[in-house]
N, C-alpha and C positions, 0 to 999 in steps of 0.2 A: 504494500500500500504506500504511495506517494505524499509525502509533505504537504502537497493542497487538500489529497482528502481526508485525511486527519486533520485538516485545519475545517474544512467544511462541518464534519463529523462534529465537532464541540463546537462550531456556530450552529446548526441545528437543536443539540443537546442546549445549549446558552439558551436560543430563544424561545423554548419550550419551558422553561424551569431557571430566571435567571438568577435565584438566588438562593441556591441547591443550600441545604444542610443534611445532618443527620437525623435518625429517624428517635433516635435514643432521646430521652428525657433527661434535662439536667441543666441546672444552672449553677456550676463552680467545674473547674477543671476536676477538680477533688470525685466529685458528684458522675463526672464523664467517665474518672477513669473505674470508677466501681462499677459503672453500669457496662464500659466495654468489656473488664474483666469478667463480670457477669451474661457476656452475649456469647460468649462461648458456645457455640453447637445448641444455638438459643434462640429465640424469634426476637426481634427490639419490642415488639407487642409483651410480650413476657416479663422481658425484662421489666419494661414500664410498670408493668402489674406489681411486680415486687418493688422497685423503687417506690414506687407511691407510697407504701408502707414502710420503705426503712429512713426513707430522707426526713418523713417530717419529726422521728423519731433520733435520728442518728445521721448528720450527713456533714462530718468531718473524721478525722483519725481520734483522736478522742474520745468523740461521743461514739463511734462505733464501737472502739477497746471499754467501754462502758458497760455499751449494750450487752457484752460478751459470748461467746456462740453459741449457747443458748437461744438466745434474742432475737443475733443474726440469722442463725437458721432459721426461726418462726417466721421471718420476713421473704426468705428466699427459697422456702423449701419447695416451690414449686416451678422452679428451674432448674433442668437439666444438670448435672454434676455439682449438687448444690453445698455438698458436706467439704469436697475441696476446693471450691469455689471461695466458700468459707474460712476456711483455713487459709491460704491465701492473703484472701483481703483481711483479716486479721492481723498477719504479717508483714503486709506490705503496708497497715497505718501502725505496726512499731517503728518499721525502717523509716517511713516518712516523718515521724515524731523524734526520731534521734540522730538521722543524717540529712534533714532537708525542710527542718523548724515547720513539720506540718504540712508543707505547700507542696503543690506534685511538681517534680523535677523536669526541666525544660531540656533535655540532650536525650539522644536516643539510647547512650549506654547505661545514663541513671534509671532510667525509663527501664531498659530490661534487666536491670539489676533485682526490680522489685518482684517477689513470685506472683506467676499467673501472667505475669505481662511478658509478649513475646514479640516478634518486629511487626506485626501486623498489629498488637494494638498499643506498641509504642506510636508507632504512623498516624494510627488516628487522631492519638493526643496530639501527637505535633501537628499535624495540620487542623485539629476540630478547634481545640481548646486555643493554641497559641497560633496559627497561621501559617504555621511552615508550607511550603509547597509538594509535601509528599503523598504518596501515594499508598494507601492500606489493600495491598489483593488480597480480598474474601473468595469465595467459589461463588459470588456471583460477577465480579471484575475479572476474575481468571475463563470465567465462560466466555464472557462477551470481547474480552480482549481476542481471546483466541476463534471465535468463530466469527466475528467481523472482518479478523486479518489485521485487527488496528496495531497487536501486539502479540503476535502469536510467540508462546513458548512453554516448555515443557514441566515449567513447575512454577510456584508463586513467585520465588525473588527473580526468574529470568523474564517472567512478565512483569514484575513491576520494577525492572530495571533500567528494561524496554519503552515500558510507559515513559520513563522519565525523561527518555529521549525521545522518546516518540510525540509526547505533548507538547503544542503551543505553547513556549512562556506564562502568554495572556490566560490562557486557560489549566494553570497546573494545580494552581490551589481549590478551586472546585469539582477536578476530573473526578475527583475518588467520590463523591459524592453523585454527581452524575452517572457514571459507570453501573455504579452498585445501586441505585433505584432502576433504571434504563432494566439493569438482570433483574431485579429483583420484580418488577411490576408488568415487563417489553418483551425483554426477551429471555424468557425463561426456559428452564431447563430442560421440560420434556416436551413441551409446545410452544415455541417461539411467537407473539402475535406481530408476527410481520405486518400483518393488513393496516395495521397501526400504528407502525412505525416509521416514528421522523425520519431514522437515516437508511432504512430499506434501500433507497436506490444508491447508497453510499457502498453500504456492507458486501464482504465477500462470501460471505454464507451460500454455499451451493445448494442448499435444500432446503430455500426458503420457503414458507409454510403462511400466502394469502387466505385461507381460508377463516371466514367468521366463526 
C-alpha cells in the first residue's frame, strides 16, 4: 500500500469520527490505567460495569490498598481473570506509592515495570492519558492492519512498528483509537461490514463481504 492511501485511509477514518477517544471510562491517568489493566481478555462494556463500582469507592493507590482485596474483588469479580487482575493492581498502587509519589509514570519502561502492565497497555497510557503518538495493537488493530494491507505483519510489535511508519504525522496520535473502533464496530472478525465502510474502496481485503 502507497503513502497516498494510507494518507487517504485516516482522512476518511478523521472525517467520520474527528475526535476519536477510548471507549474505557475514566477521568485521572491513575483511573485509565486500572481500567486498561483490567480490559485484559475483557469487553470496555465490562470493564465500565466494574469501574463504576470501584472508583466512586477507591480511585487512587491509597484508597485502593485500603479497600484491600477483599473489597477489590467484590468490585471486579465479574471480569475475566479477576483474582490476578487483582493482585496486580494491588501491586502496582505499592510501586506507585513508593517509587512514583502516587502519580502513574510517564516512560514506557516505568510503565512496564509495574505488574499487569505490558507494551500494549503501557501505549495506551502514553498516548490516552498523556498524548504521546503511539500506537497500542489489540487483535482488533492487528486484524484491520493486516487485512486492509495498511500494515501487514506477522505479530503485534511488527505491526505496530509498521504503523508507526506507516502513519501520517498529522494522524498518529489518534490512529490507535480509530483502528481499534473501525475493528471493533466495521470491520470485524468473522463478518466484515464492508457495505458500510468508509475506506472499502481504499482497502486491500480480497474477500470483501457487501452484503447487508
Amino acid at each position: 500500500m502507497n503513502s497516498a492511501k494510507r494518507h487517504e485511509i485516516f482522512t476518511c477514518l478523521q472525517s467520520t469520527n474527528p475526535h476519536p477517544t477510548t471507549e474505557l471510562e475514566y477521568r485521572s491517568p491513575f483511573e485509565l490505567l486500572i481500567a486498561v489493566i483490567l480490559s485484559a481478555q475483557a469487553t470496555d462494556k465490562s470493564v465500565n460495569l466494574a469501574t463504576r463500582k470501584l472508583f466512586p469507592q477507591a480511585n487512587t493507590p491509597e484508597k485502593i490498598l485500603a479497600l484491600g482485596e477483599a473489597g477489590l474483588l467484590e468490585c471486579i469479580k465479574s471480569i475475566g481473570l479477576y483474582k490476578t487482575k487483582a493482585k496486580n493492581i494491588l501491586a502496582t498502587c505499592q510501586l506507585l506509592i513508593q517509587h512514583h509519589h502516587s502519580e502513574v509514570p510517564r516512560t514506557r519502561e516505568q510503565l512496564e515495570a509495574l505488574p499487569g502492565v505490558g507494551r500494549k497497555t503501557a501505549n495506551v497510557i502514553l498516548n490516552t492519558a498523556f498524548g504521546e503518538p503511539t500506537i497500542a495493537v489489540d487483535t482488533h488493530i492487528f486484524r484491520v492492519a493486516n487485512r486492509t494491507g495498511l500494515a501487514p505483519g506477522k505479530n503485534v510489535l511488527e505491526v505496530e512498528l509498521k504503523l508507526l511508519k506507516a502513519v501520517p504525522k498529522e494522524f498518529r496520535h489518534d490512529a490507535h483509537h480509530w483502528l481499534i473502533l473501525h475493528g471493533r464496530y466495521v470491520c470485524k472478525a468473522r463478518k466484515p461490514a464492508c457495505a458500510i465502510c468508509t475506506i472499502n474502496h481504499l482497502c486491500e481485503f480480497k474477500d470483501k463481504n457487501f452484503a447487508l
